[in-house]
N, CA and C atoms as a LAMMPS dump frame, in Angstrom:
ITEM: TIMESTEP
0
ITEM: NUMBER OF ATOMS
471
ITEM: BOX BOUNDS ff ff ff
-5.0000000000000000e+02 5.0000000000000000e+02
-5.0000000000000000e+02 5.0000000000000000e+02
-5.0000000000000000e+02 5.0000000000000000e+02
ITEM: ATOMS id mol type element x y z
1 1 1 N -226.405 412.234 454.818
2 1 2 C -225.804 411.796 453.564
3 1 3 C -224.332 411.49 453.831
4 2 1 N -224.037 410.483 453.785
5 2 2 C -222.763 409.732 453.74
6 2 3 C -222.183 409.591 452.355
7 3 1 N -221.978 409.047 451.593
8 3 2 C -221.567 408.894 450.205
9 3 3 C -222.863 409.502 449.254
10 4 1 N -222.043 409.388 447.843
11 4 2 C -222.506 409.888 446.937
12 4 3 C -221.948 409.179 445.585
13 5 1 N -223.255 408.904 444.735
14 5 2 C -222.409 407.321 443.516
15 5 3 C -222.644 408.775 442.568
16 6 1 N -221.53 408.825 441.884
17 6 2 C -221.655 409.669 440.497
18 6 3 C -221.371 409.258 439.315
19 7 1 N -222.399 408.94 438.742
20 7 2 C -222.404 408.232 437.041
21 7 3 C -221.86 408.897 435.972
22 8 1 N -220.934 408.409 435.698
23 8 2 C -220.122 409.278 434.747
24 8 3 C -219.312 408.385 433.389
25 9 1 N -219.042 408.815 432.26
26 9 2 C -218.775 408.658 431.031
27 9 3 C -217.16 408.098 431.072
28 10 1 N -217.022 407.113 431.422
29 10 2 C -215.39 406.64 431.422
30 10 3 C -214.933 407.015 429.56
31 11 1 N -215.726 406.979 428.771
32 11 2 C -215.088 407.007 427.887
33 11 3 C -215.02 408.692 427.083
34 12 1 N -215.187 409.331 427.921
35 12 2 C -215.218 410.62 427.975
36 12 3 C -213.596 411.395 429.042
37 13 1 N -212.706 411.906 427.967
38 13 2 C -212.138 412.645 428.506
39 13 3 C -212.277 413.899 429.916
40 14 1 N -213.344 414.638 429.778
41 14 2 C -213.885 415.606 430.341
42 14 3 C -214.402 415.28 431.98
43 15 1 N -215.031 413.723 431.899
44 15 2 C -215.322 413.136 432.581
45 15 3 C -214.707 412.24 433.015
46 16 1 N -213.524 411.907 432.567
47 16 2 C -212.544 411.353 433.506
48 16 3 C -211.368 411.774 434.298
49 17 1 N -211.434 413.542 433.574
50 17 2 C -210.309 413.949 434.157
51 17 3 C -211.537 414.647 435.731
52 18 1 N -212.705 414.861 435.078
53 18 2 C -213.417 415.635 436.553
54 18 3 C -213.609 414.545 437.151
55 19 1 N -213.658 412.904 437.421
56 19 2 C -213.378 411.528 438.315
57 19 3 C -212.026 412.145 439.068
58 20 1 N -211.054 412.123 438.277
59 20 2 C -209.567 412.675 438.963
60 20 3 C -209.933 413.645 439.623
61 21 1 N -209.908 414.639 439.248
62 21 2 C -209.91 415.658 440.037
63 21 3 C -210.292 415.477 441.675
64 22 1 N -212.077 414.916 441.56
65 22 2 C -212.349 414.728 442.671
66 22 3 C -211.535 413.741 443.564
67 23 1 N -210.964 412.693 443.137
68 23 2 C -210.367 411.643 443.899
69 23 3 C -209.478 412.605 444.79
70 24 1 N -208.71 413.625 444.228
71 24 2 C -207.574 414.259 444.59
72 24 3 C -207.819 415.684 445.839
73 25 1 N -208.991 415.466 445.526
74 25 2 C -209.683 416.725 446.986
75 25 3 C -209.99 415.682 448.053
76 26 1 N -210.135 416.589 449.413
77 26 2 C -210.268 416.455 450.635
78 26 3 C -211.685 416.553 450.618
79 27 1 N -212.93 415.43 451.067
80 27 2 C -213.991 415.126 450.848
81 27 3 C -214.565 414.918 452.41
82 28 1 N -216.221 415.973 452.671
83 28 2 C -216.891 415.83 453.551
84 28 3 C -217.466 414.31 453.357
85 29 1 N -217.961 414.303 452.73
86 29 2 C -218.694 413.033 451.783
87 29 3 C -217.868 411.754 451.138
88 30 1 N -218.069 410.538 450.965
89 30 2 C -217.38 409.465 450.329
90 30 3 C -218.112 409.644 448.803
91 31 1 N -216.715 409.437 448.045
92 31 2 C -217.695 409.367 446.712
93 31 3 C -217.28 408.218 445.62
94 32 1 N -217.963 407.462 444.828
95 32 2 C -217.994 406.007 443.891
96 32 3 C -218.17 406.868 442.977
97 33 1 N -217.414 405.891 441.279
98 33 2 C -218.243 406.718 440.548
99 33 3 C -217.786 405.563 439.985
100 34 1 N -219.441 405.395 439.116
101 34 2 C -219.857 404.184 438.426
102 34 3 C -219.857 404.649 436.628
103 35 1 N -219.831 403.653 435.914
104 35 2 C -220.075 404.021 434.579
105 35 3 C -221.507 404.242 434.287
106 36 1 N -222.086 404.847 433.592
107 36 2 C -223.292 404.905 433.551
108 36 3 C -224.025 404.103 433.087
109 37 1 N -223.251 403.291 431.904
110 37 2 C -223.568 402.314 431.308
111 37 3 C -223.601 400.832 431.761
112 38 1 N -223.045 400.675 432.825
113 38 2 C -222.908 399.696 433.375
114 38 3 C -224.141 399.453 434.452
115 39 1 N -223.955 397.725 434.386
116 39 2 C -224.987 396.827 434.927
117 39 3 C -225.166 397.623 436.409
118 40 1 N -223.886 397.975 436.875
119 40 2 C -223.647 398.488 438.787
120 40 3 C -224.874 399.752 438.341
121 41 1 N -224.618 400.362 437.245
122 41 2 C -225.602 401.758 437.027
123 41 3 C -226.883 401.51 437.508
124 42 1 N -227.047 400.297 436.811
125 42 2 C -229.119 399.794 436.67
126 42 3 C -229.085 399.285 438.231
127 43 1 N -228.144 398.92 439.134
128 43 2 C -228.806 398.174 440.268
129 43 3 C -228.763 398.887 441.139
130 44 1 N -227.756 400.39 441.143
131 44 2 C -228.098 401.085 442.052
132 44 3 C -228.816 402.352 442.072
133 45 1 N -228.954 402.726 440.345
134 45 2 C -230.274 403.662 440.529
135 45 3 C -230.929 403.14 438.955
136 46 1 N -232.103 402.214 439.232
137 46 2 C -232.781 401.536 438.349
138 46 3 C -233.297 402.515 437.197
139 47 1 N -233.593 404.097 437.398
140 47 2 C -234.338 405.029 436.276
141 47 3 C -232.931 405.541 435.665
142 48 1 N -231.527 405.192 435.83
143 48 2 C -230.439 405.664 435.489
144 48 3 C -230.591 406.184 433.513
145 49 1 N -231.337 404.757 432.898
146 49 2 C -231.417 404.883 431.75
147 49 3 C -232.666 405.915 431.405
148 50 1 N -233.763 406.61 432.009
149 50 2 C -234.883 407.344 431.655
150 50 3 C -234.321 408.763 432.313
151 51 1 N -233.271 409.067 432.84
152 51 2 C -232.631 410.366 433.273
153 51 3 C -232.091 410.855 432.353
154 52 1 N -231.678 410.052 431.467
155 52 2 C -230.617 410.2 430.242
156 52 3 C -229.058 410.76 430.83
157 53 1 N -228.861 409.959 431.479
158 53 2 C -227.402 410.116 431.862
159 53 3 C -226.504 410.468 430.672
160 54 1 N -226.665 409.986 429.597
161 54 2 C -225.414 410.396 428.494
162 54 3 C -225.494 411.829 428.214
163 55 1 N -226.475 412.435 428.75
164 55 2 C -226.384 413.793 428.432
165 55 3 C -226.028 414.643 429.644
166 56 1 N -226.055 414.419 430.366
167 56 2 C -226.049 415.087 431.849
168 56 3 C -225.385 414.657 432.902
169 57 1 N -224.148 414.358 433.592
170 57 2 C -224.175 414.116 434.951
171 57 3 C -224.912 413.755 435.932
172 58 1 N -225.058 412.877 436.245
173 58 2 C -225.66 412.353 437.568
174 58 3 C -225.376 411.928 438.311
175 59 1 N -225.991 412.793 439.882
176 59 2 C -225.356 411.95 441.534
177 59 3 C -226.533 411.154 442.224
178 60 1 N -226.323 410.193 442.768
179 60 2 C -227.106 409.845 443.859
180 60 3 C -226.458 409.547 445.222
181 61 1 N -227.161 409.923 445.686
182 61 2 C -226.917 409.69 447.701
183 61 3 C -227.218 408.723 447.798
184 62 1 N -226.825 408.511 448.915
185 62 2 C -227.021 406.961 449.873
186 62 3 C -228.564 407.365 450.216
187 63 1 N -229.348 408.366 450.833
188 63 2 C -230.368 408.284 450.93
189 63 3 C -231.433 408.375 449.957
190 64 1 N -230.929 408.052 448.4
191 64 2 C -231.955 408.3 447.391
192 64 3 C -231.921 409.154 446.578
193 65 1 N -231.856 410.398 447.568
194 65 2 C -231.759 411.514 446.458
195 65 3 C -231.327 411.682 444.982
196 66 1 N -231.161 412.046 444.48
197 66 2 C -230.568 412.648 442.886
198 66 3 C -230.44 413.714 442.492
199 67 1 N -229.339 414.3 442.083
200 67 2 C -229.454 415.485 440.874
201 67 3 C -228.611 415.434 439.123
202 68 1 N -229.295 416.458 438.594
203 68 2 C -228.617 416.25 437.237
204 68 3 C -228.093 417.245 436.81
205 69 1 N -226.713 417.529 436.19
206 69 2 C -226.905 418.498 435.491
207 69 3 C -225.907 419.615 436.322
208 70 1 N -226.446 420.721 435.98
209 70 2 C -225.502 421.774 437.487
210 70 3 C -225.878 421.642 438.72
211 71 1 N -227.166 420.701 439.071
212 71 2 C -227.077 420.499 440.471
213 71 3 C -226.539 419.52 440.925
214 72 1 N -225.944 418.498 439.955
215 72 2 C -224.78 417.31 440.324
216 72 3 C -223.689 418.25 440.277
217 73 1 N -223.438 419.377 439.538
218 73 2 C -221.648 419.569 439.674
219 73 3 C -221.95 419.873 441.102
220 74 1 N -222.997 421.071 441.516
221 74 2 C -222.682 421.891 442.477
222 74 3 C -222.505 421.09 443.825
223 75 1 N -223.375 420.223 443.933
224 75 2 C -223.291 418.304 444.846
225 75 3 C -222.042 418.565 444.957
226 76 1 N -221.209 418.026 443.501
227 76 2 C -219.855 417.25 444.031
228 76 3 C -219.067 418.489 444.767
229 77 1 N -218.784 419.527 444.075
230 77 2 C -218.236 420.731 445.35
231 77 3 C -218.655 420.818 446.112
232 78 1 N -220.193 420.582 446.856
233 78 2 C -220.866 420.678 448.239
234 78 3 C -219.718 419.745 449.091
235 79 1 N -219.44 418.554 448.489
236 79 2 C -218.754 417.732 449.146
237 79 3 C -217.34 417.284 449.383
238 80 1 N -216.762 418.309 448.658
239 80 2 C -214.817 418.751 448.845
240 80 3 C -214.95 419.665 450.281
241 81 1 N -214.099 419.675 450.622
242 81 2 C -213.674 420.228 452.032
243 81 3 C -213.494 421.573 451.411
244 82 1 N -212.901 421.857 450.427
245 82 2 C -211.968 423.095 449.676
246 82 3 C -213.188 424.11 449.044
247 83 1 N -214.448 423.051 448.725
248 83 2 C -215.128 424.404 447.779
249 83 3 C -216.078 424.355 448.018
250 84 1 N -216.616 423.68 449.051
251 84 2 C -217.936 424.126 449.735
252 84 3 C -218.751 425.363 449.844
253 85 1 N -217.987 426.277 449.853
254 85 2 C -218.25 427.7 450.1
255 85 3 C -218.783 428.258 448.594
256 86 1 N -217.855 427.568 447.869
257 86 2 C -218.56 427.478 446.267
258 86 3 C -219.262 427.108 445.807
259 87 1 N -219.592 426.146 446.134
260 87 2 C -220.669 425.383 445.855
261 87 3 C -222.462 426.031 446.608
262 88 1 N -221.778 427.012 447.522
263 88 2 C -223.224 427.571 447.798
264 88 3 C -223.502 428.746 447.129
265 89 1 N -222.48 429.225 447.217
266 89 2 C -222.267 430.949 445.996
267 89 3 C -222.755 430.406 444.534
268 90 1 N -222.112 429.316 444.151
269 90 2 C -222.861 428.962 442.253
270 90 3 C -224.262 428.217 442.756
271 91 1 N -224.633 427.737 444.133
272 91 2 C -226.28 427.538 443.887
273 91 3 C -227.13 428.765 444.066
274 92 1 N -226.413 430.191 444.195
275 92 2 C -227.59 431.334 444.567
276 92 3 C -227.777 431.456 443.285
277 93 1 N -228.697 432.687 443.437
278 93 2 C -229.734 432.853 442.014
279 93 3 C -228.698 434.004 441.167
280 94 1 N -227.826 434.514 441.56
281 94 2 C -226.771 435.171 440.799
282 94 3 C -226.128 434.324 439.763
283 95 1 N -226.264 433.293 440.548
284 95 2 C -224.55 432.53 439.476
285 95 3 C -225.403 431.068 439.324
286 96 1 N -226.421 430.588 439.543
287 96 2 C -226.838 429.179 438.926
288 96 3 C -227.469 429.503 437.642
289 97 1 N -228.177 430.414 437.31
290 97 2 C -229.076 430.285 435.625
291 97 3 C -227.281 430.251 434.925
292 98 1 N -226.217 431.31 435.008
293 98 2 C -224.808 430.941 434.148
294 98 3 C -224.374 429.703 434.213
295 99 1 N -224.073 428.935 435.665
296 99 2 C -224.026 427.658 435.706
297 99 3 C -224.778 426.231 434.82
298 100 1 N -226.13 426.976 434.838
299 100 2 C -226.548 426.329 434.456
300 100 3 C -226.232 425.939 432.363
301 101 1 N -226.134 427.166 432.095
302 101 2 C -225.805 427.159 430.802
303 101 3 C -224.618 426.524 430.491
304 102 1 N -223.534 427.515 431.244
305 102 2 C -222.1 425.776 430.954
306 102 3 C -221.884 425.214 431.211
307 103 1 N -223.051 424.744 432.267
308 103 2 C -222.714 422.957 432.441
309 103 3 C -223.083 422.286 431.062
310 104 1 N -224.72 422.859 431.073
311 104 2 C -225.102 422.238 429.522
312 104 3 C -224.32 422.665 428.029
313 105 1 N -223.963 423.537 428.4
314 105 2 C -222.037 423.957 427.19
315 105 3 C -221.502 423.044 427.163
316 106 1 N -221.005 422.845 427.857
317 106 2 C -219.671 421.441 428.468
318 106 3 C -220.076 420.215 428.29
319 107 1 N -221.393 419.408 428.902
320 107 2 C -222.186 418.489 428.822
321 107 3 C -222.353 418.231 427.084
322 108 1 N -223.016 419.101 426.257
323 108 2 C -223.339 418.806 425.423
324 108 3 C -222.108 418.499 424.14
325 109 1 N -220.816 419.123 424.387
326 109 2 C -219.629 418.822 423.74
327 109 3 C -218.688 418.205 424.368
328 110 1 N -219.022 417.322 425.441
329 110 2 C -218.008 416.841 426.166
330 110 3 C -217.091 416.05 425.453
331 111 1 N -217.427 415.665 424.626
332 111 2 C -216.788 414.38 424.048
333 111 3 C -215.749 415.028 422.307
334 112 1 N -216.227 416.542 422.089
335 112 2 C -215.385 416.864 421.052
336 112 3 C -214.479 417.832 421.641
337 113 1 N -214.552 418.88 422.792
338 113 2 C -213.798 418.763 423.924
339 113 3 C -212.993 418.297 424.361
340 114 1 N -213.369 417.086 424.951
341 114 2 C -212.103 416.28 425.036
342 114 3 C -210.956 415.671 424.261
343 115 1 N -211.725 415.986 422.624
344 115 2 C -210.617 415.603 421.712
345 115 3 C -209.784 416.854 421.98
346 116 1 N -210.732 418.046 421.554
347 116 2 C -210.028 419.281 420.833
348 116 3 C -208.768 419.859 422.209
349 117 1 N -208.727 419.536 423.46
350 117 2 C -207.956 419.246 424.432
351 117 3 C -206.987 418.524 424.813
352 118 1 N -207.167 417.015 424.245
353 118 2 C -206.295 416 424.033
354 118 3 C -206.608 415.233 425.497
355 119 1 N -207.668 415.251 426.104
356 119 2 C -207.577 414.952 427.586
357 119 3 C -208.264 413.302 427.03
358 120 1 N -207.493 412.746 427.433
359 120 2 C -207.768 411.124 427.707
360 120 3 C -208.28 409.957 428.56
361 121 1 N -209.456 409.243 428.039
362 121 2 C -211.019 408.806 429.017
363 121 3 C -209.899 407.828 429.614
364 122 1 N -210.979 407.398 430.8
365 122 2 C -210.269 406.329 431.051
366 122 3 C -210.172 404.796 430.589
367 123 1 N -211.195 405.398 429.816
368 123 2 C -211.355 404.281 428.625
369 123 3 C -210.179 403.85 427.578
370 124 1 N -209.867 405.092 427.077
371 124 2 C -208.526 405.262 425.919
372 124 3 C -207.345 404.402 427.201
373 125 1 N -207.015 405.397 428.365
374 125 2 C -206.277 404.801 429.059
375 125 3 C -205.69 403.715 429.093
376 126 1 N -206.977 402.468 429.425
377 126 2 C -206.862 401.248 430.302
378 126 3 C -206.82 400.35 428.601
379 127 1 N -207.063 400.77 427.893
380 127 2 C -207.054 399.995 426.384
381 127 3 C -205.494 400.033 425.931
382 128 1 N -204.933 401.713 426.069
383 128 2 C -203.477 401.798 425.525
384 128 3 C -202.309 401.066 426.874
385 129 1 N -203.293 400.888 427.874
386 129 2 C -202.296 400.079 429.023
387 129 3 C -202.364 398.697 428.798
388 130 1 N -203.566 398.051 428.344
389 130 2 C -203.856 396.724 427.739
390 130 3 C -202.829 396.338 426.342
391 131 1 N -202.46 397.504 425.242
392 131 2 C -201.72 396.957 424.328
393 131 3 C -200.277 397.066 424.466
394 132 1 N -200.038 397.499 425.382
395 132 2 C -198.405 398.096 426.115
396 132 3 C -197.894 397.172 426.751
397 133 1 N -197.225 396.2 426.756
398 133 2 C -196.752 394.891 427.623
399 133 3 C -195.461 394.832 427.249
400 134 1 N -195.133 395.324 428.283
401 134 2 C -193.348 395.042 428.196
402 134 3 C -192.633 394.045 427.808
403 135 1 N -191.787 393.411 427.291
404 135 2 C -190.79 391.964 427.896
405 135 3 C -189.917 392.162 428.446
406 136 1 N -189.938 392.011 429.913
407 136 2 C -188.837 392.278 430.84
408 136 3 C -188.87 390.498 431.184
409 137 1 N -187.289 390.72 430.958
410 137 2 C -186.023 389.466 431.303
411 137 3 C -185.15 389.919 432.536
412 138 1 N -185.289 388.985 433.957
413 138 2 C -184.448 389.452 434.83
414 138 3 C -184.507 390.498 435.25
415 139 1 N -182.764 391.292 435.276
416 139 2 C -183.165 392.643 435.721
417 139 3 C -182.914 393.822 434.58
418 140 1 N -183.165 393.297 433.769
419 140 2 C -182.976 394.297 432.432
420 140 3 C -184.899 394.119 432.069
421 141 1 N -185.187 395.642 431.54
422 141 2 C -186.678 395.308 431.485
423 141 3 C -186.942 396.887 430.148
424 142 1 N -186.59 396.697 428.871
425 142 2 C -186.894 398.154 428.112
426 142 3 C -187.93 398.723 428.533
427 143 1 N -189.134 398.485 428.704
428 143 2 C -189.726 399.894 428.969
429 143 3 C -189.455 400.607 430.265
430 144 1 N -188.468 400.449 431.18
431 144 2 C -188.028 401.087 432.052
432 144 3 C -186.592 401.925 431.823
433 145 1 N -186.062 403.118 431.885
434 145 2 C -185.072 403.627 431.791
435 145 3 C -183.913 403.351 432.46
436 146 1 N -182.944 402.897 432.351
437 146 2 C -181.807 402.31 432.949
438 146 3 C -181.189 402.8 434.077
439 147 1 N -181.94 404.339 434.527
440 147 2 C -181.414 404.754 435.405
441 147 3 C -182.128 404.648 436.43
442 148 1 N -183.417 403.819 436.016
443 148 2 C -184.703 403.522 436.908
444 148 3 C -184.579 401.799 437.585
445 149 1 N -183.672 401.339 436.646
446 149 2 C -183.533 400.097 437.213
447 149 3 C -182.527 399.533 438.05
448 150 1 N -182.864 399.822 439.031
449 150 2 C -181.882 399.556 440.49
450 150 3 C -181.876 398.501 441.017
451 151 1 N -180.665 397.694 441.226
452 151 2 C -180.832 396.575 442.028
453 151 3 C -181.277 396.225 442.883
454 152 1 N -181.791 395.56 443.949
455 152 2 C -182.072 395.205 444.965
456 152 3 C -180.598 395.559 446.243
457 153 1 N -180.972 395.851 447.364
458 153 2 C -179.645 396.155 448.192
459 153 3 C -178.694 394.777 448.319
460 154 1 N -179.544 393.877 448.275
461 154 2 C -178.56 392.383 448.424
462 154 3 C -177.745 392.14 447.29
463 155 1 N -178.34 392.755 445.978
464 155 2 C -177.231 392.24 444.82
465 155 3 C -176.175 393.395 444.67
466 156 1 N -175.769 394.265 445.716
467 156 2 C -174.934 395.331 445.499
468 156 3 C -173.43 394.358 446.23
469 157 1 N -173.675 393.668 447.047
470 157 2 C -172.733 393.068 447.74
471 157 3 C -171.654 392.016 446.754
């Protein structure tokens, strides 16, 4: 297993800050993460829509495989450099039936969660970056702070 595509809720806070997160660890594994809803969803795992992804997390491997649910979280820690070791401790039989319950905790309120948190999809994101357009003239530009706007070394001369 080389990579791993993880279908996930861009317009979900919860699920875009756990996209971040992973980007930001040291990874055995390469990992994509697709919208679930999207066309890329249906062409690279065609039953994406009969899994019911909107309710659950889902990974797939390069070799096919799949999991849903707490055996996708425990996947994506299998595949950080940092929590591997965790990821085998929450798959023993001590700590996966708890796992299993708040994933489906979390899963099932992800989205009022993420309000009641204030954590922002990347959906909200790329929409409030879409209505935000500066007018920068030259080298004067307001949405930059004046102490941020530095000349170039040639116009100091």
């Amino acid at each position: 297993m080389n990579q791993l595509t993880i279908f996930y809720d861009p317009r979900c806070g919860i699920c875009s800050r756990f996209r971040e997160w992973l980007e930001q660890q040291a990874l055995w594994v390469r990992m994509e993460f697709v919208d679930y809803r999207s066309e890329e969803a249906v062409v690279r795992f065609p039953d994406i829509g009969a899994v019911k992804a909107d309710k659950e997390c889902v990974v797939l491997a390069d070799d096919g495989r799949w999991w849903q649910g707490a055996d996708a979280w425990i996947l994506c820690l299998w595949a950080t450099r940092e929590y591997r070791l965790w990821s085998n401790r929450l798959a023993g039989p001590m700590f996966k039936p708890v796992l299993t319950n708040v994933v489906h905790l979390i899963s099932s309120n992800r989205l009022t969660l993420s309000r009641l948190m204030k954590l922002k999809s990347d959906h909200d994101l790329a929409s409030e970056l879409a209505h935000h357009r500066p007018e920068c003239e030259g080298d004067h530009c307001p949405a930059i702070p004046a102490l941020q706007q530095v000349k170039p070394y040639n116009a100091w001369k």
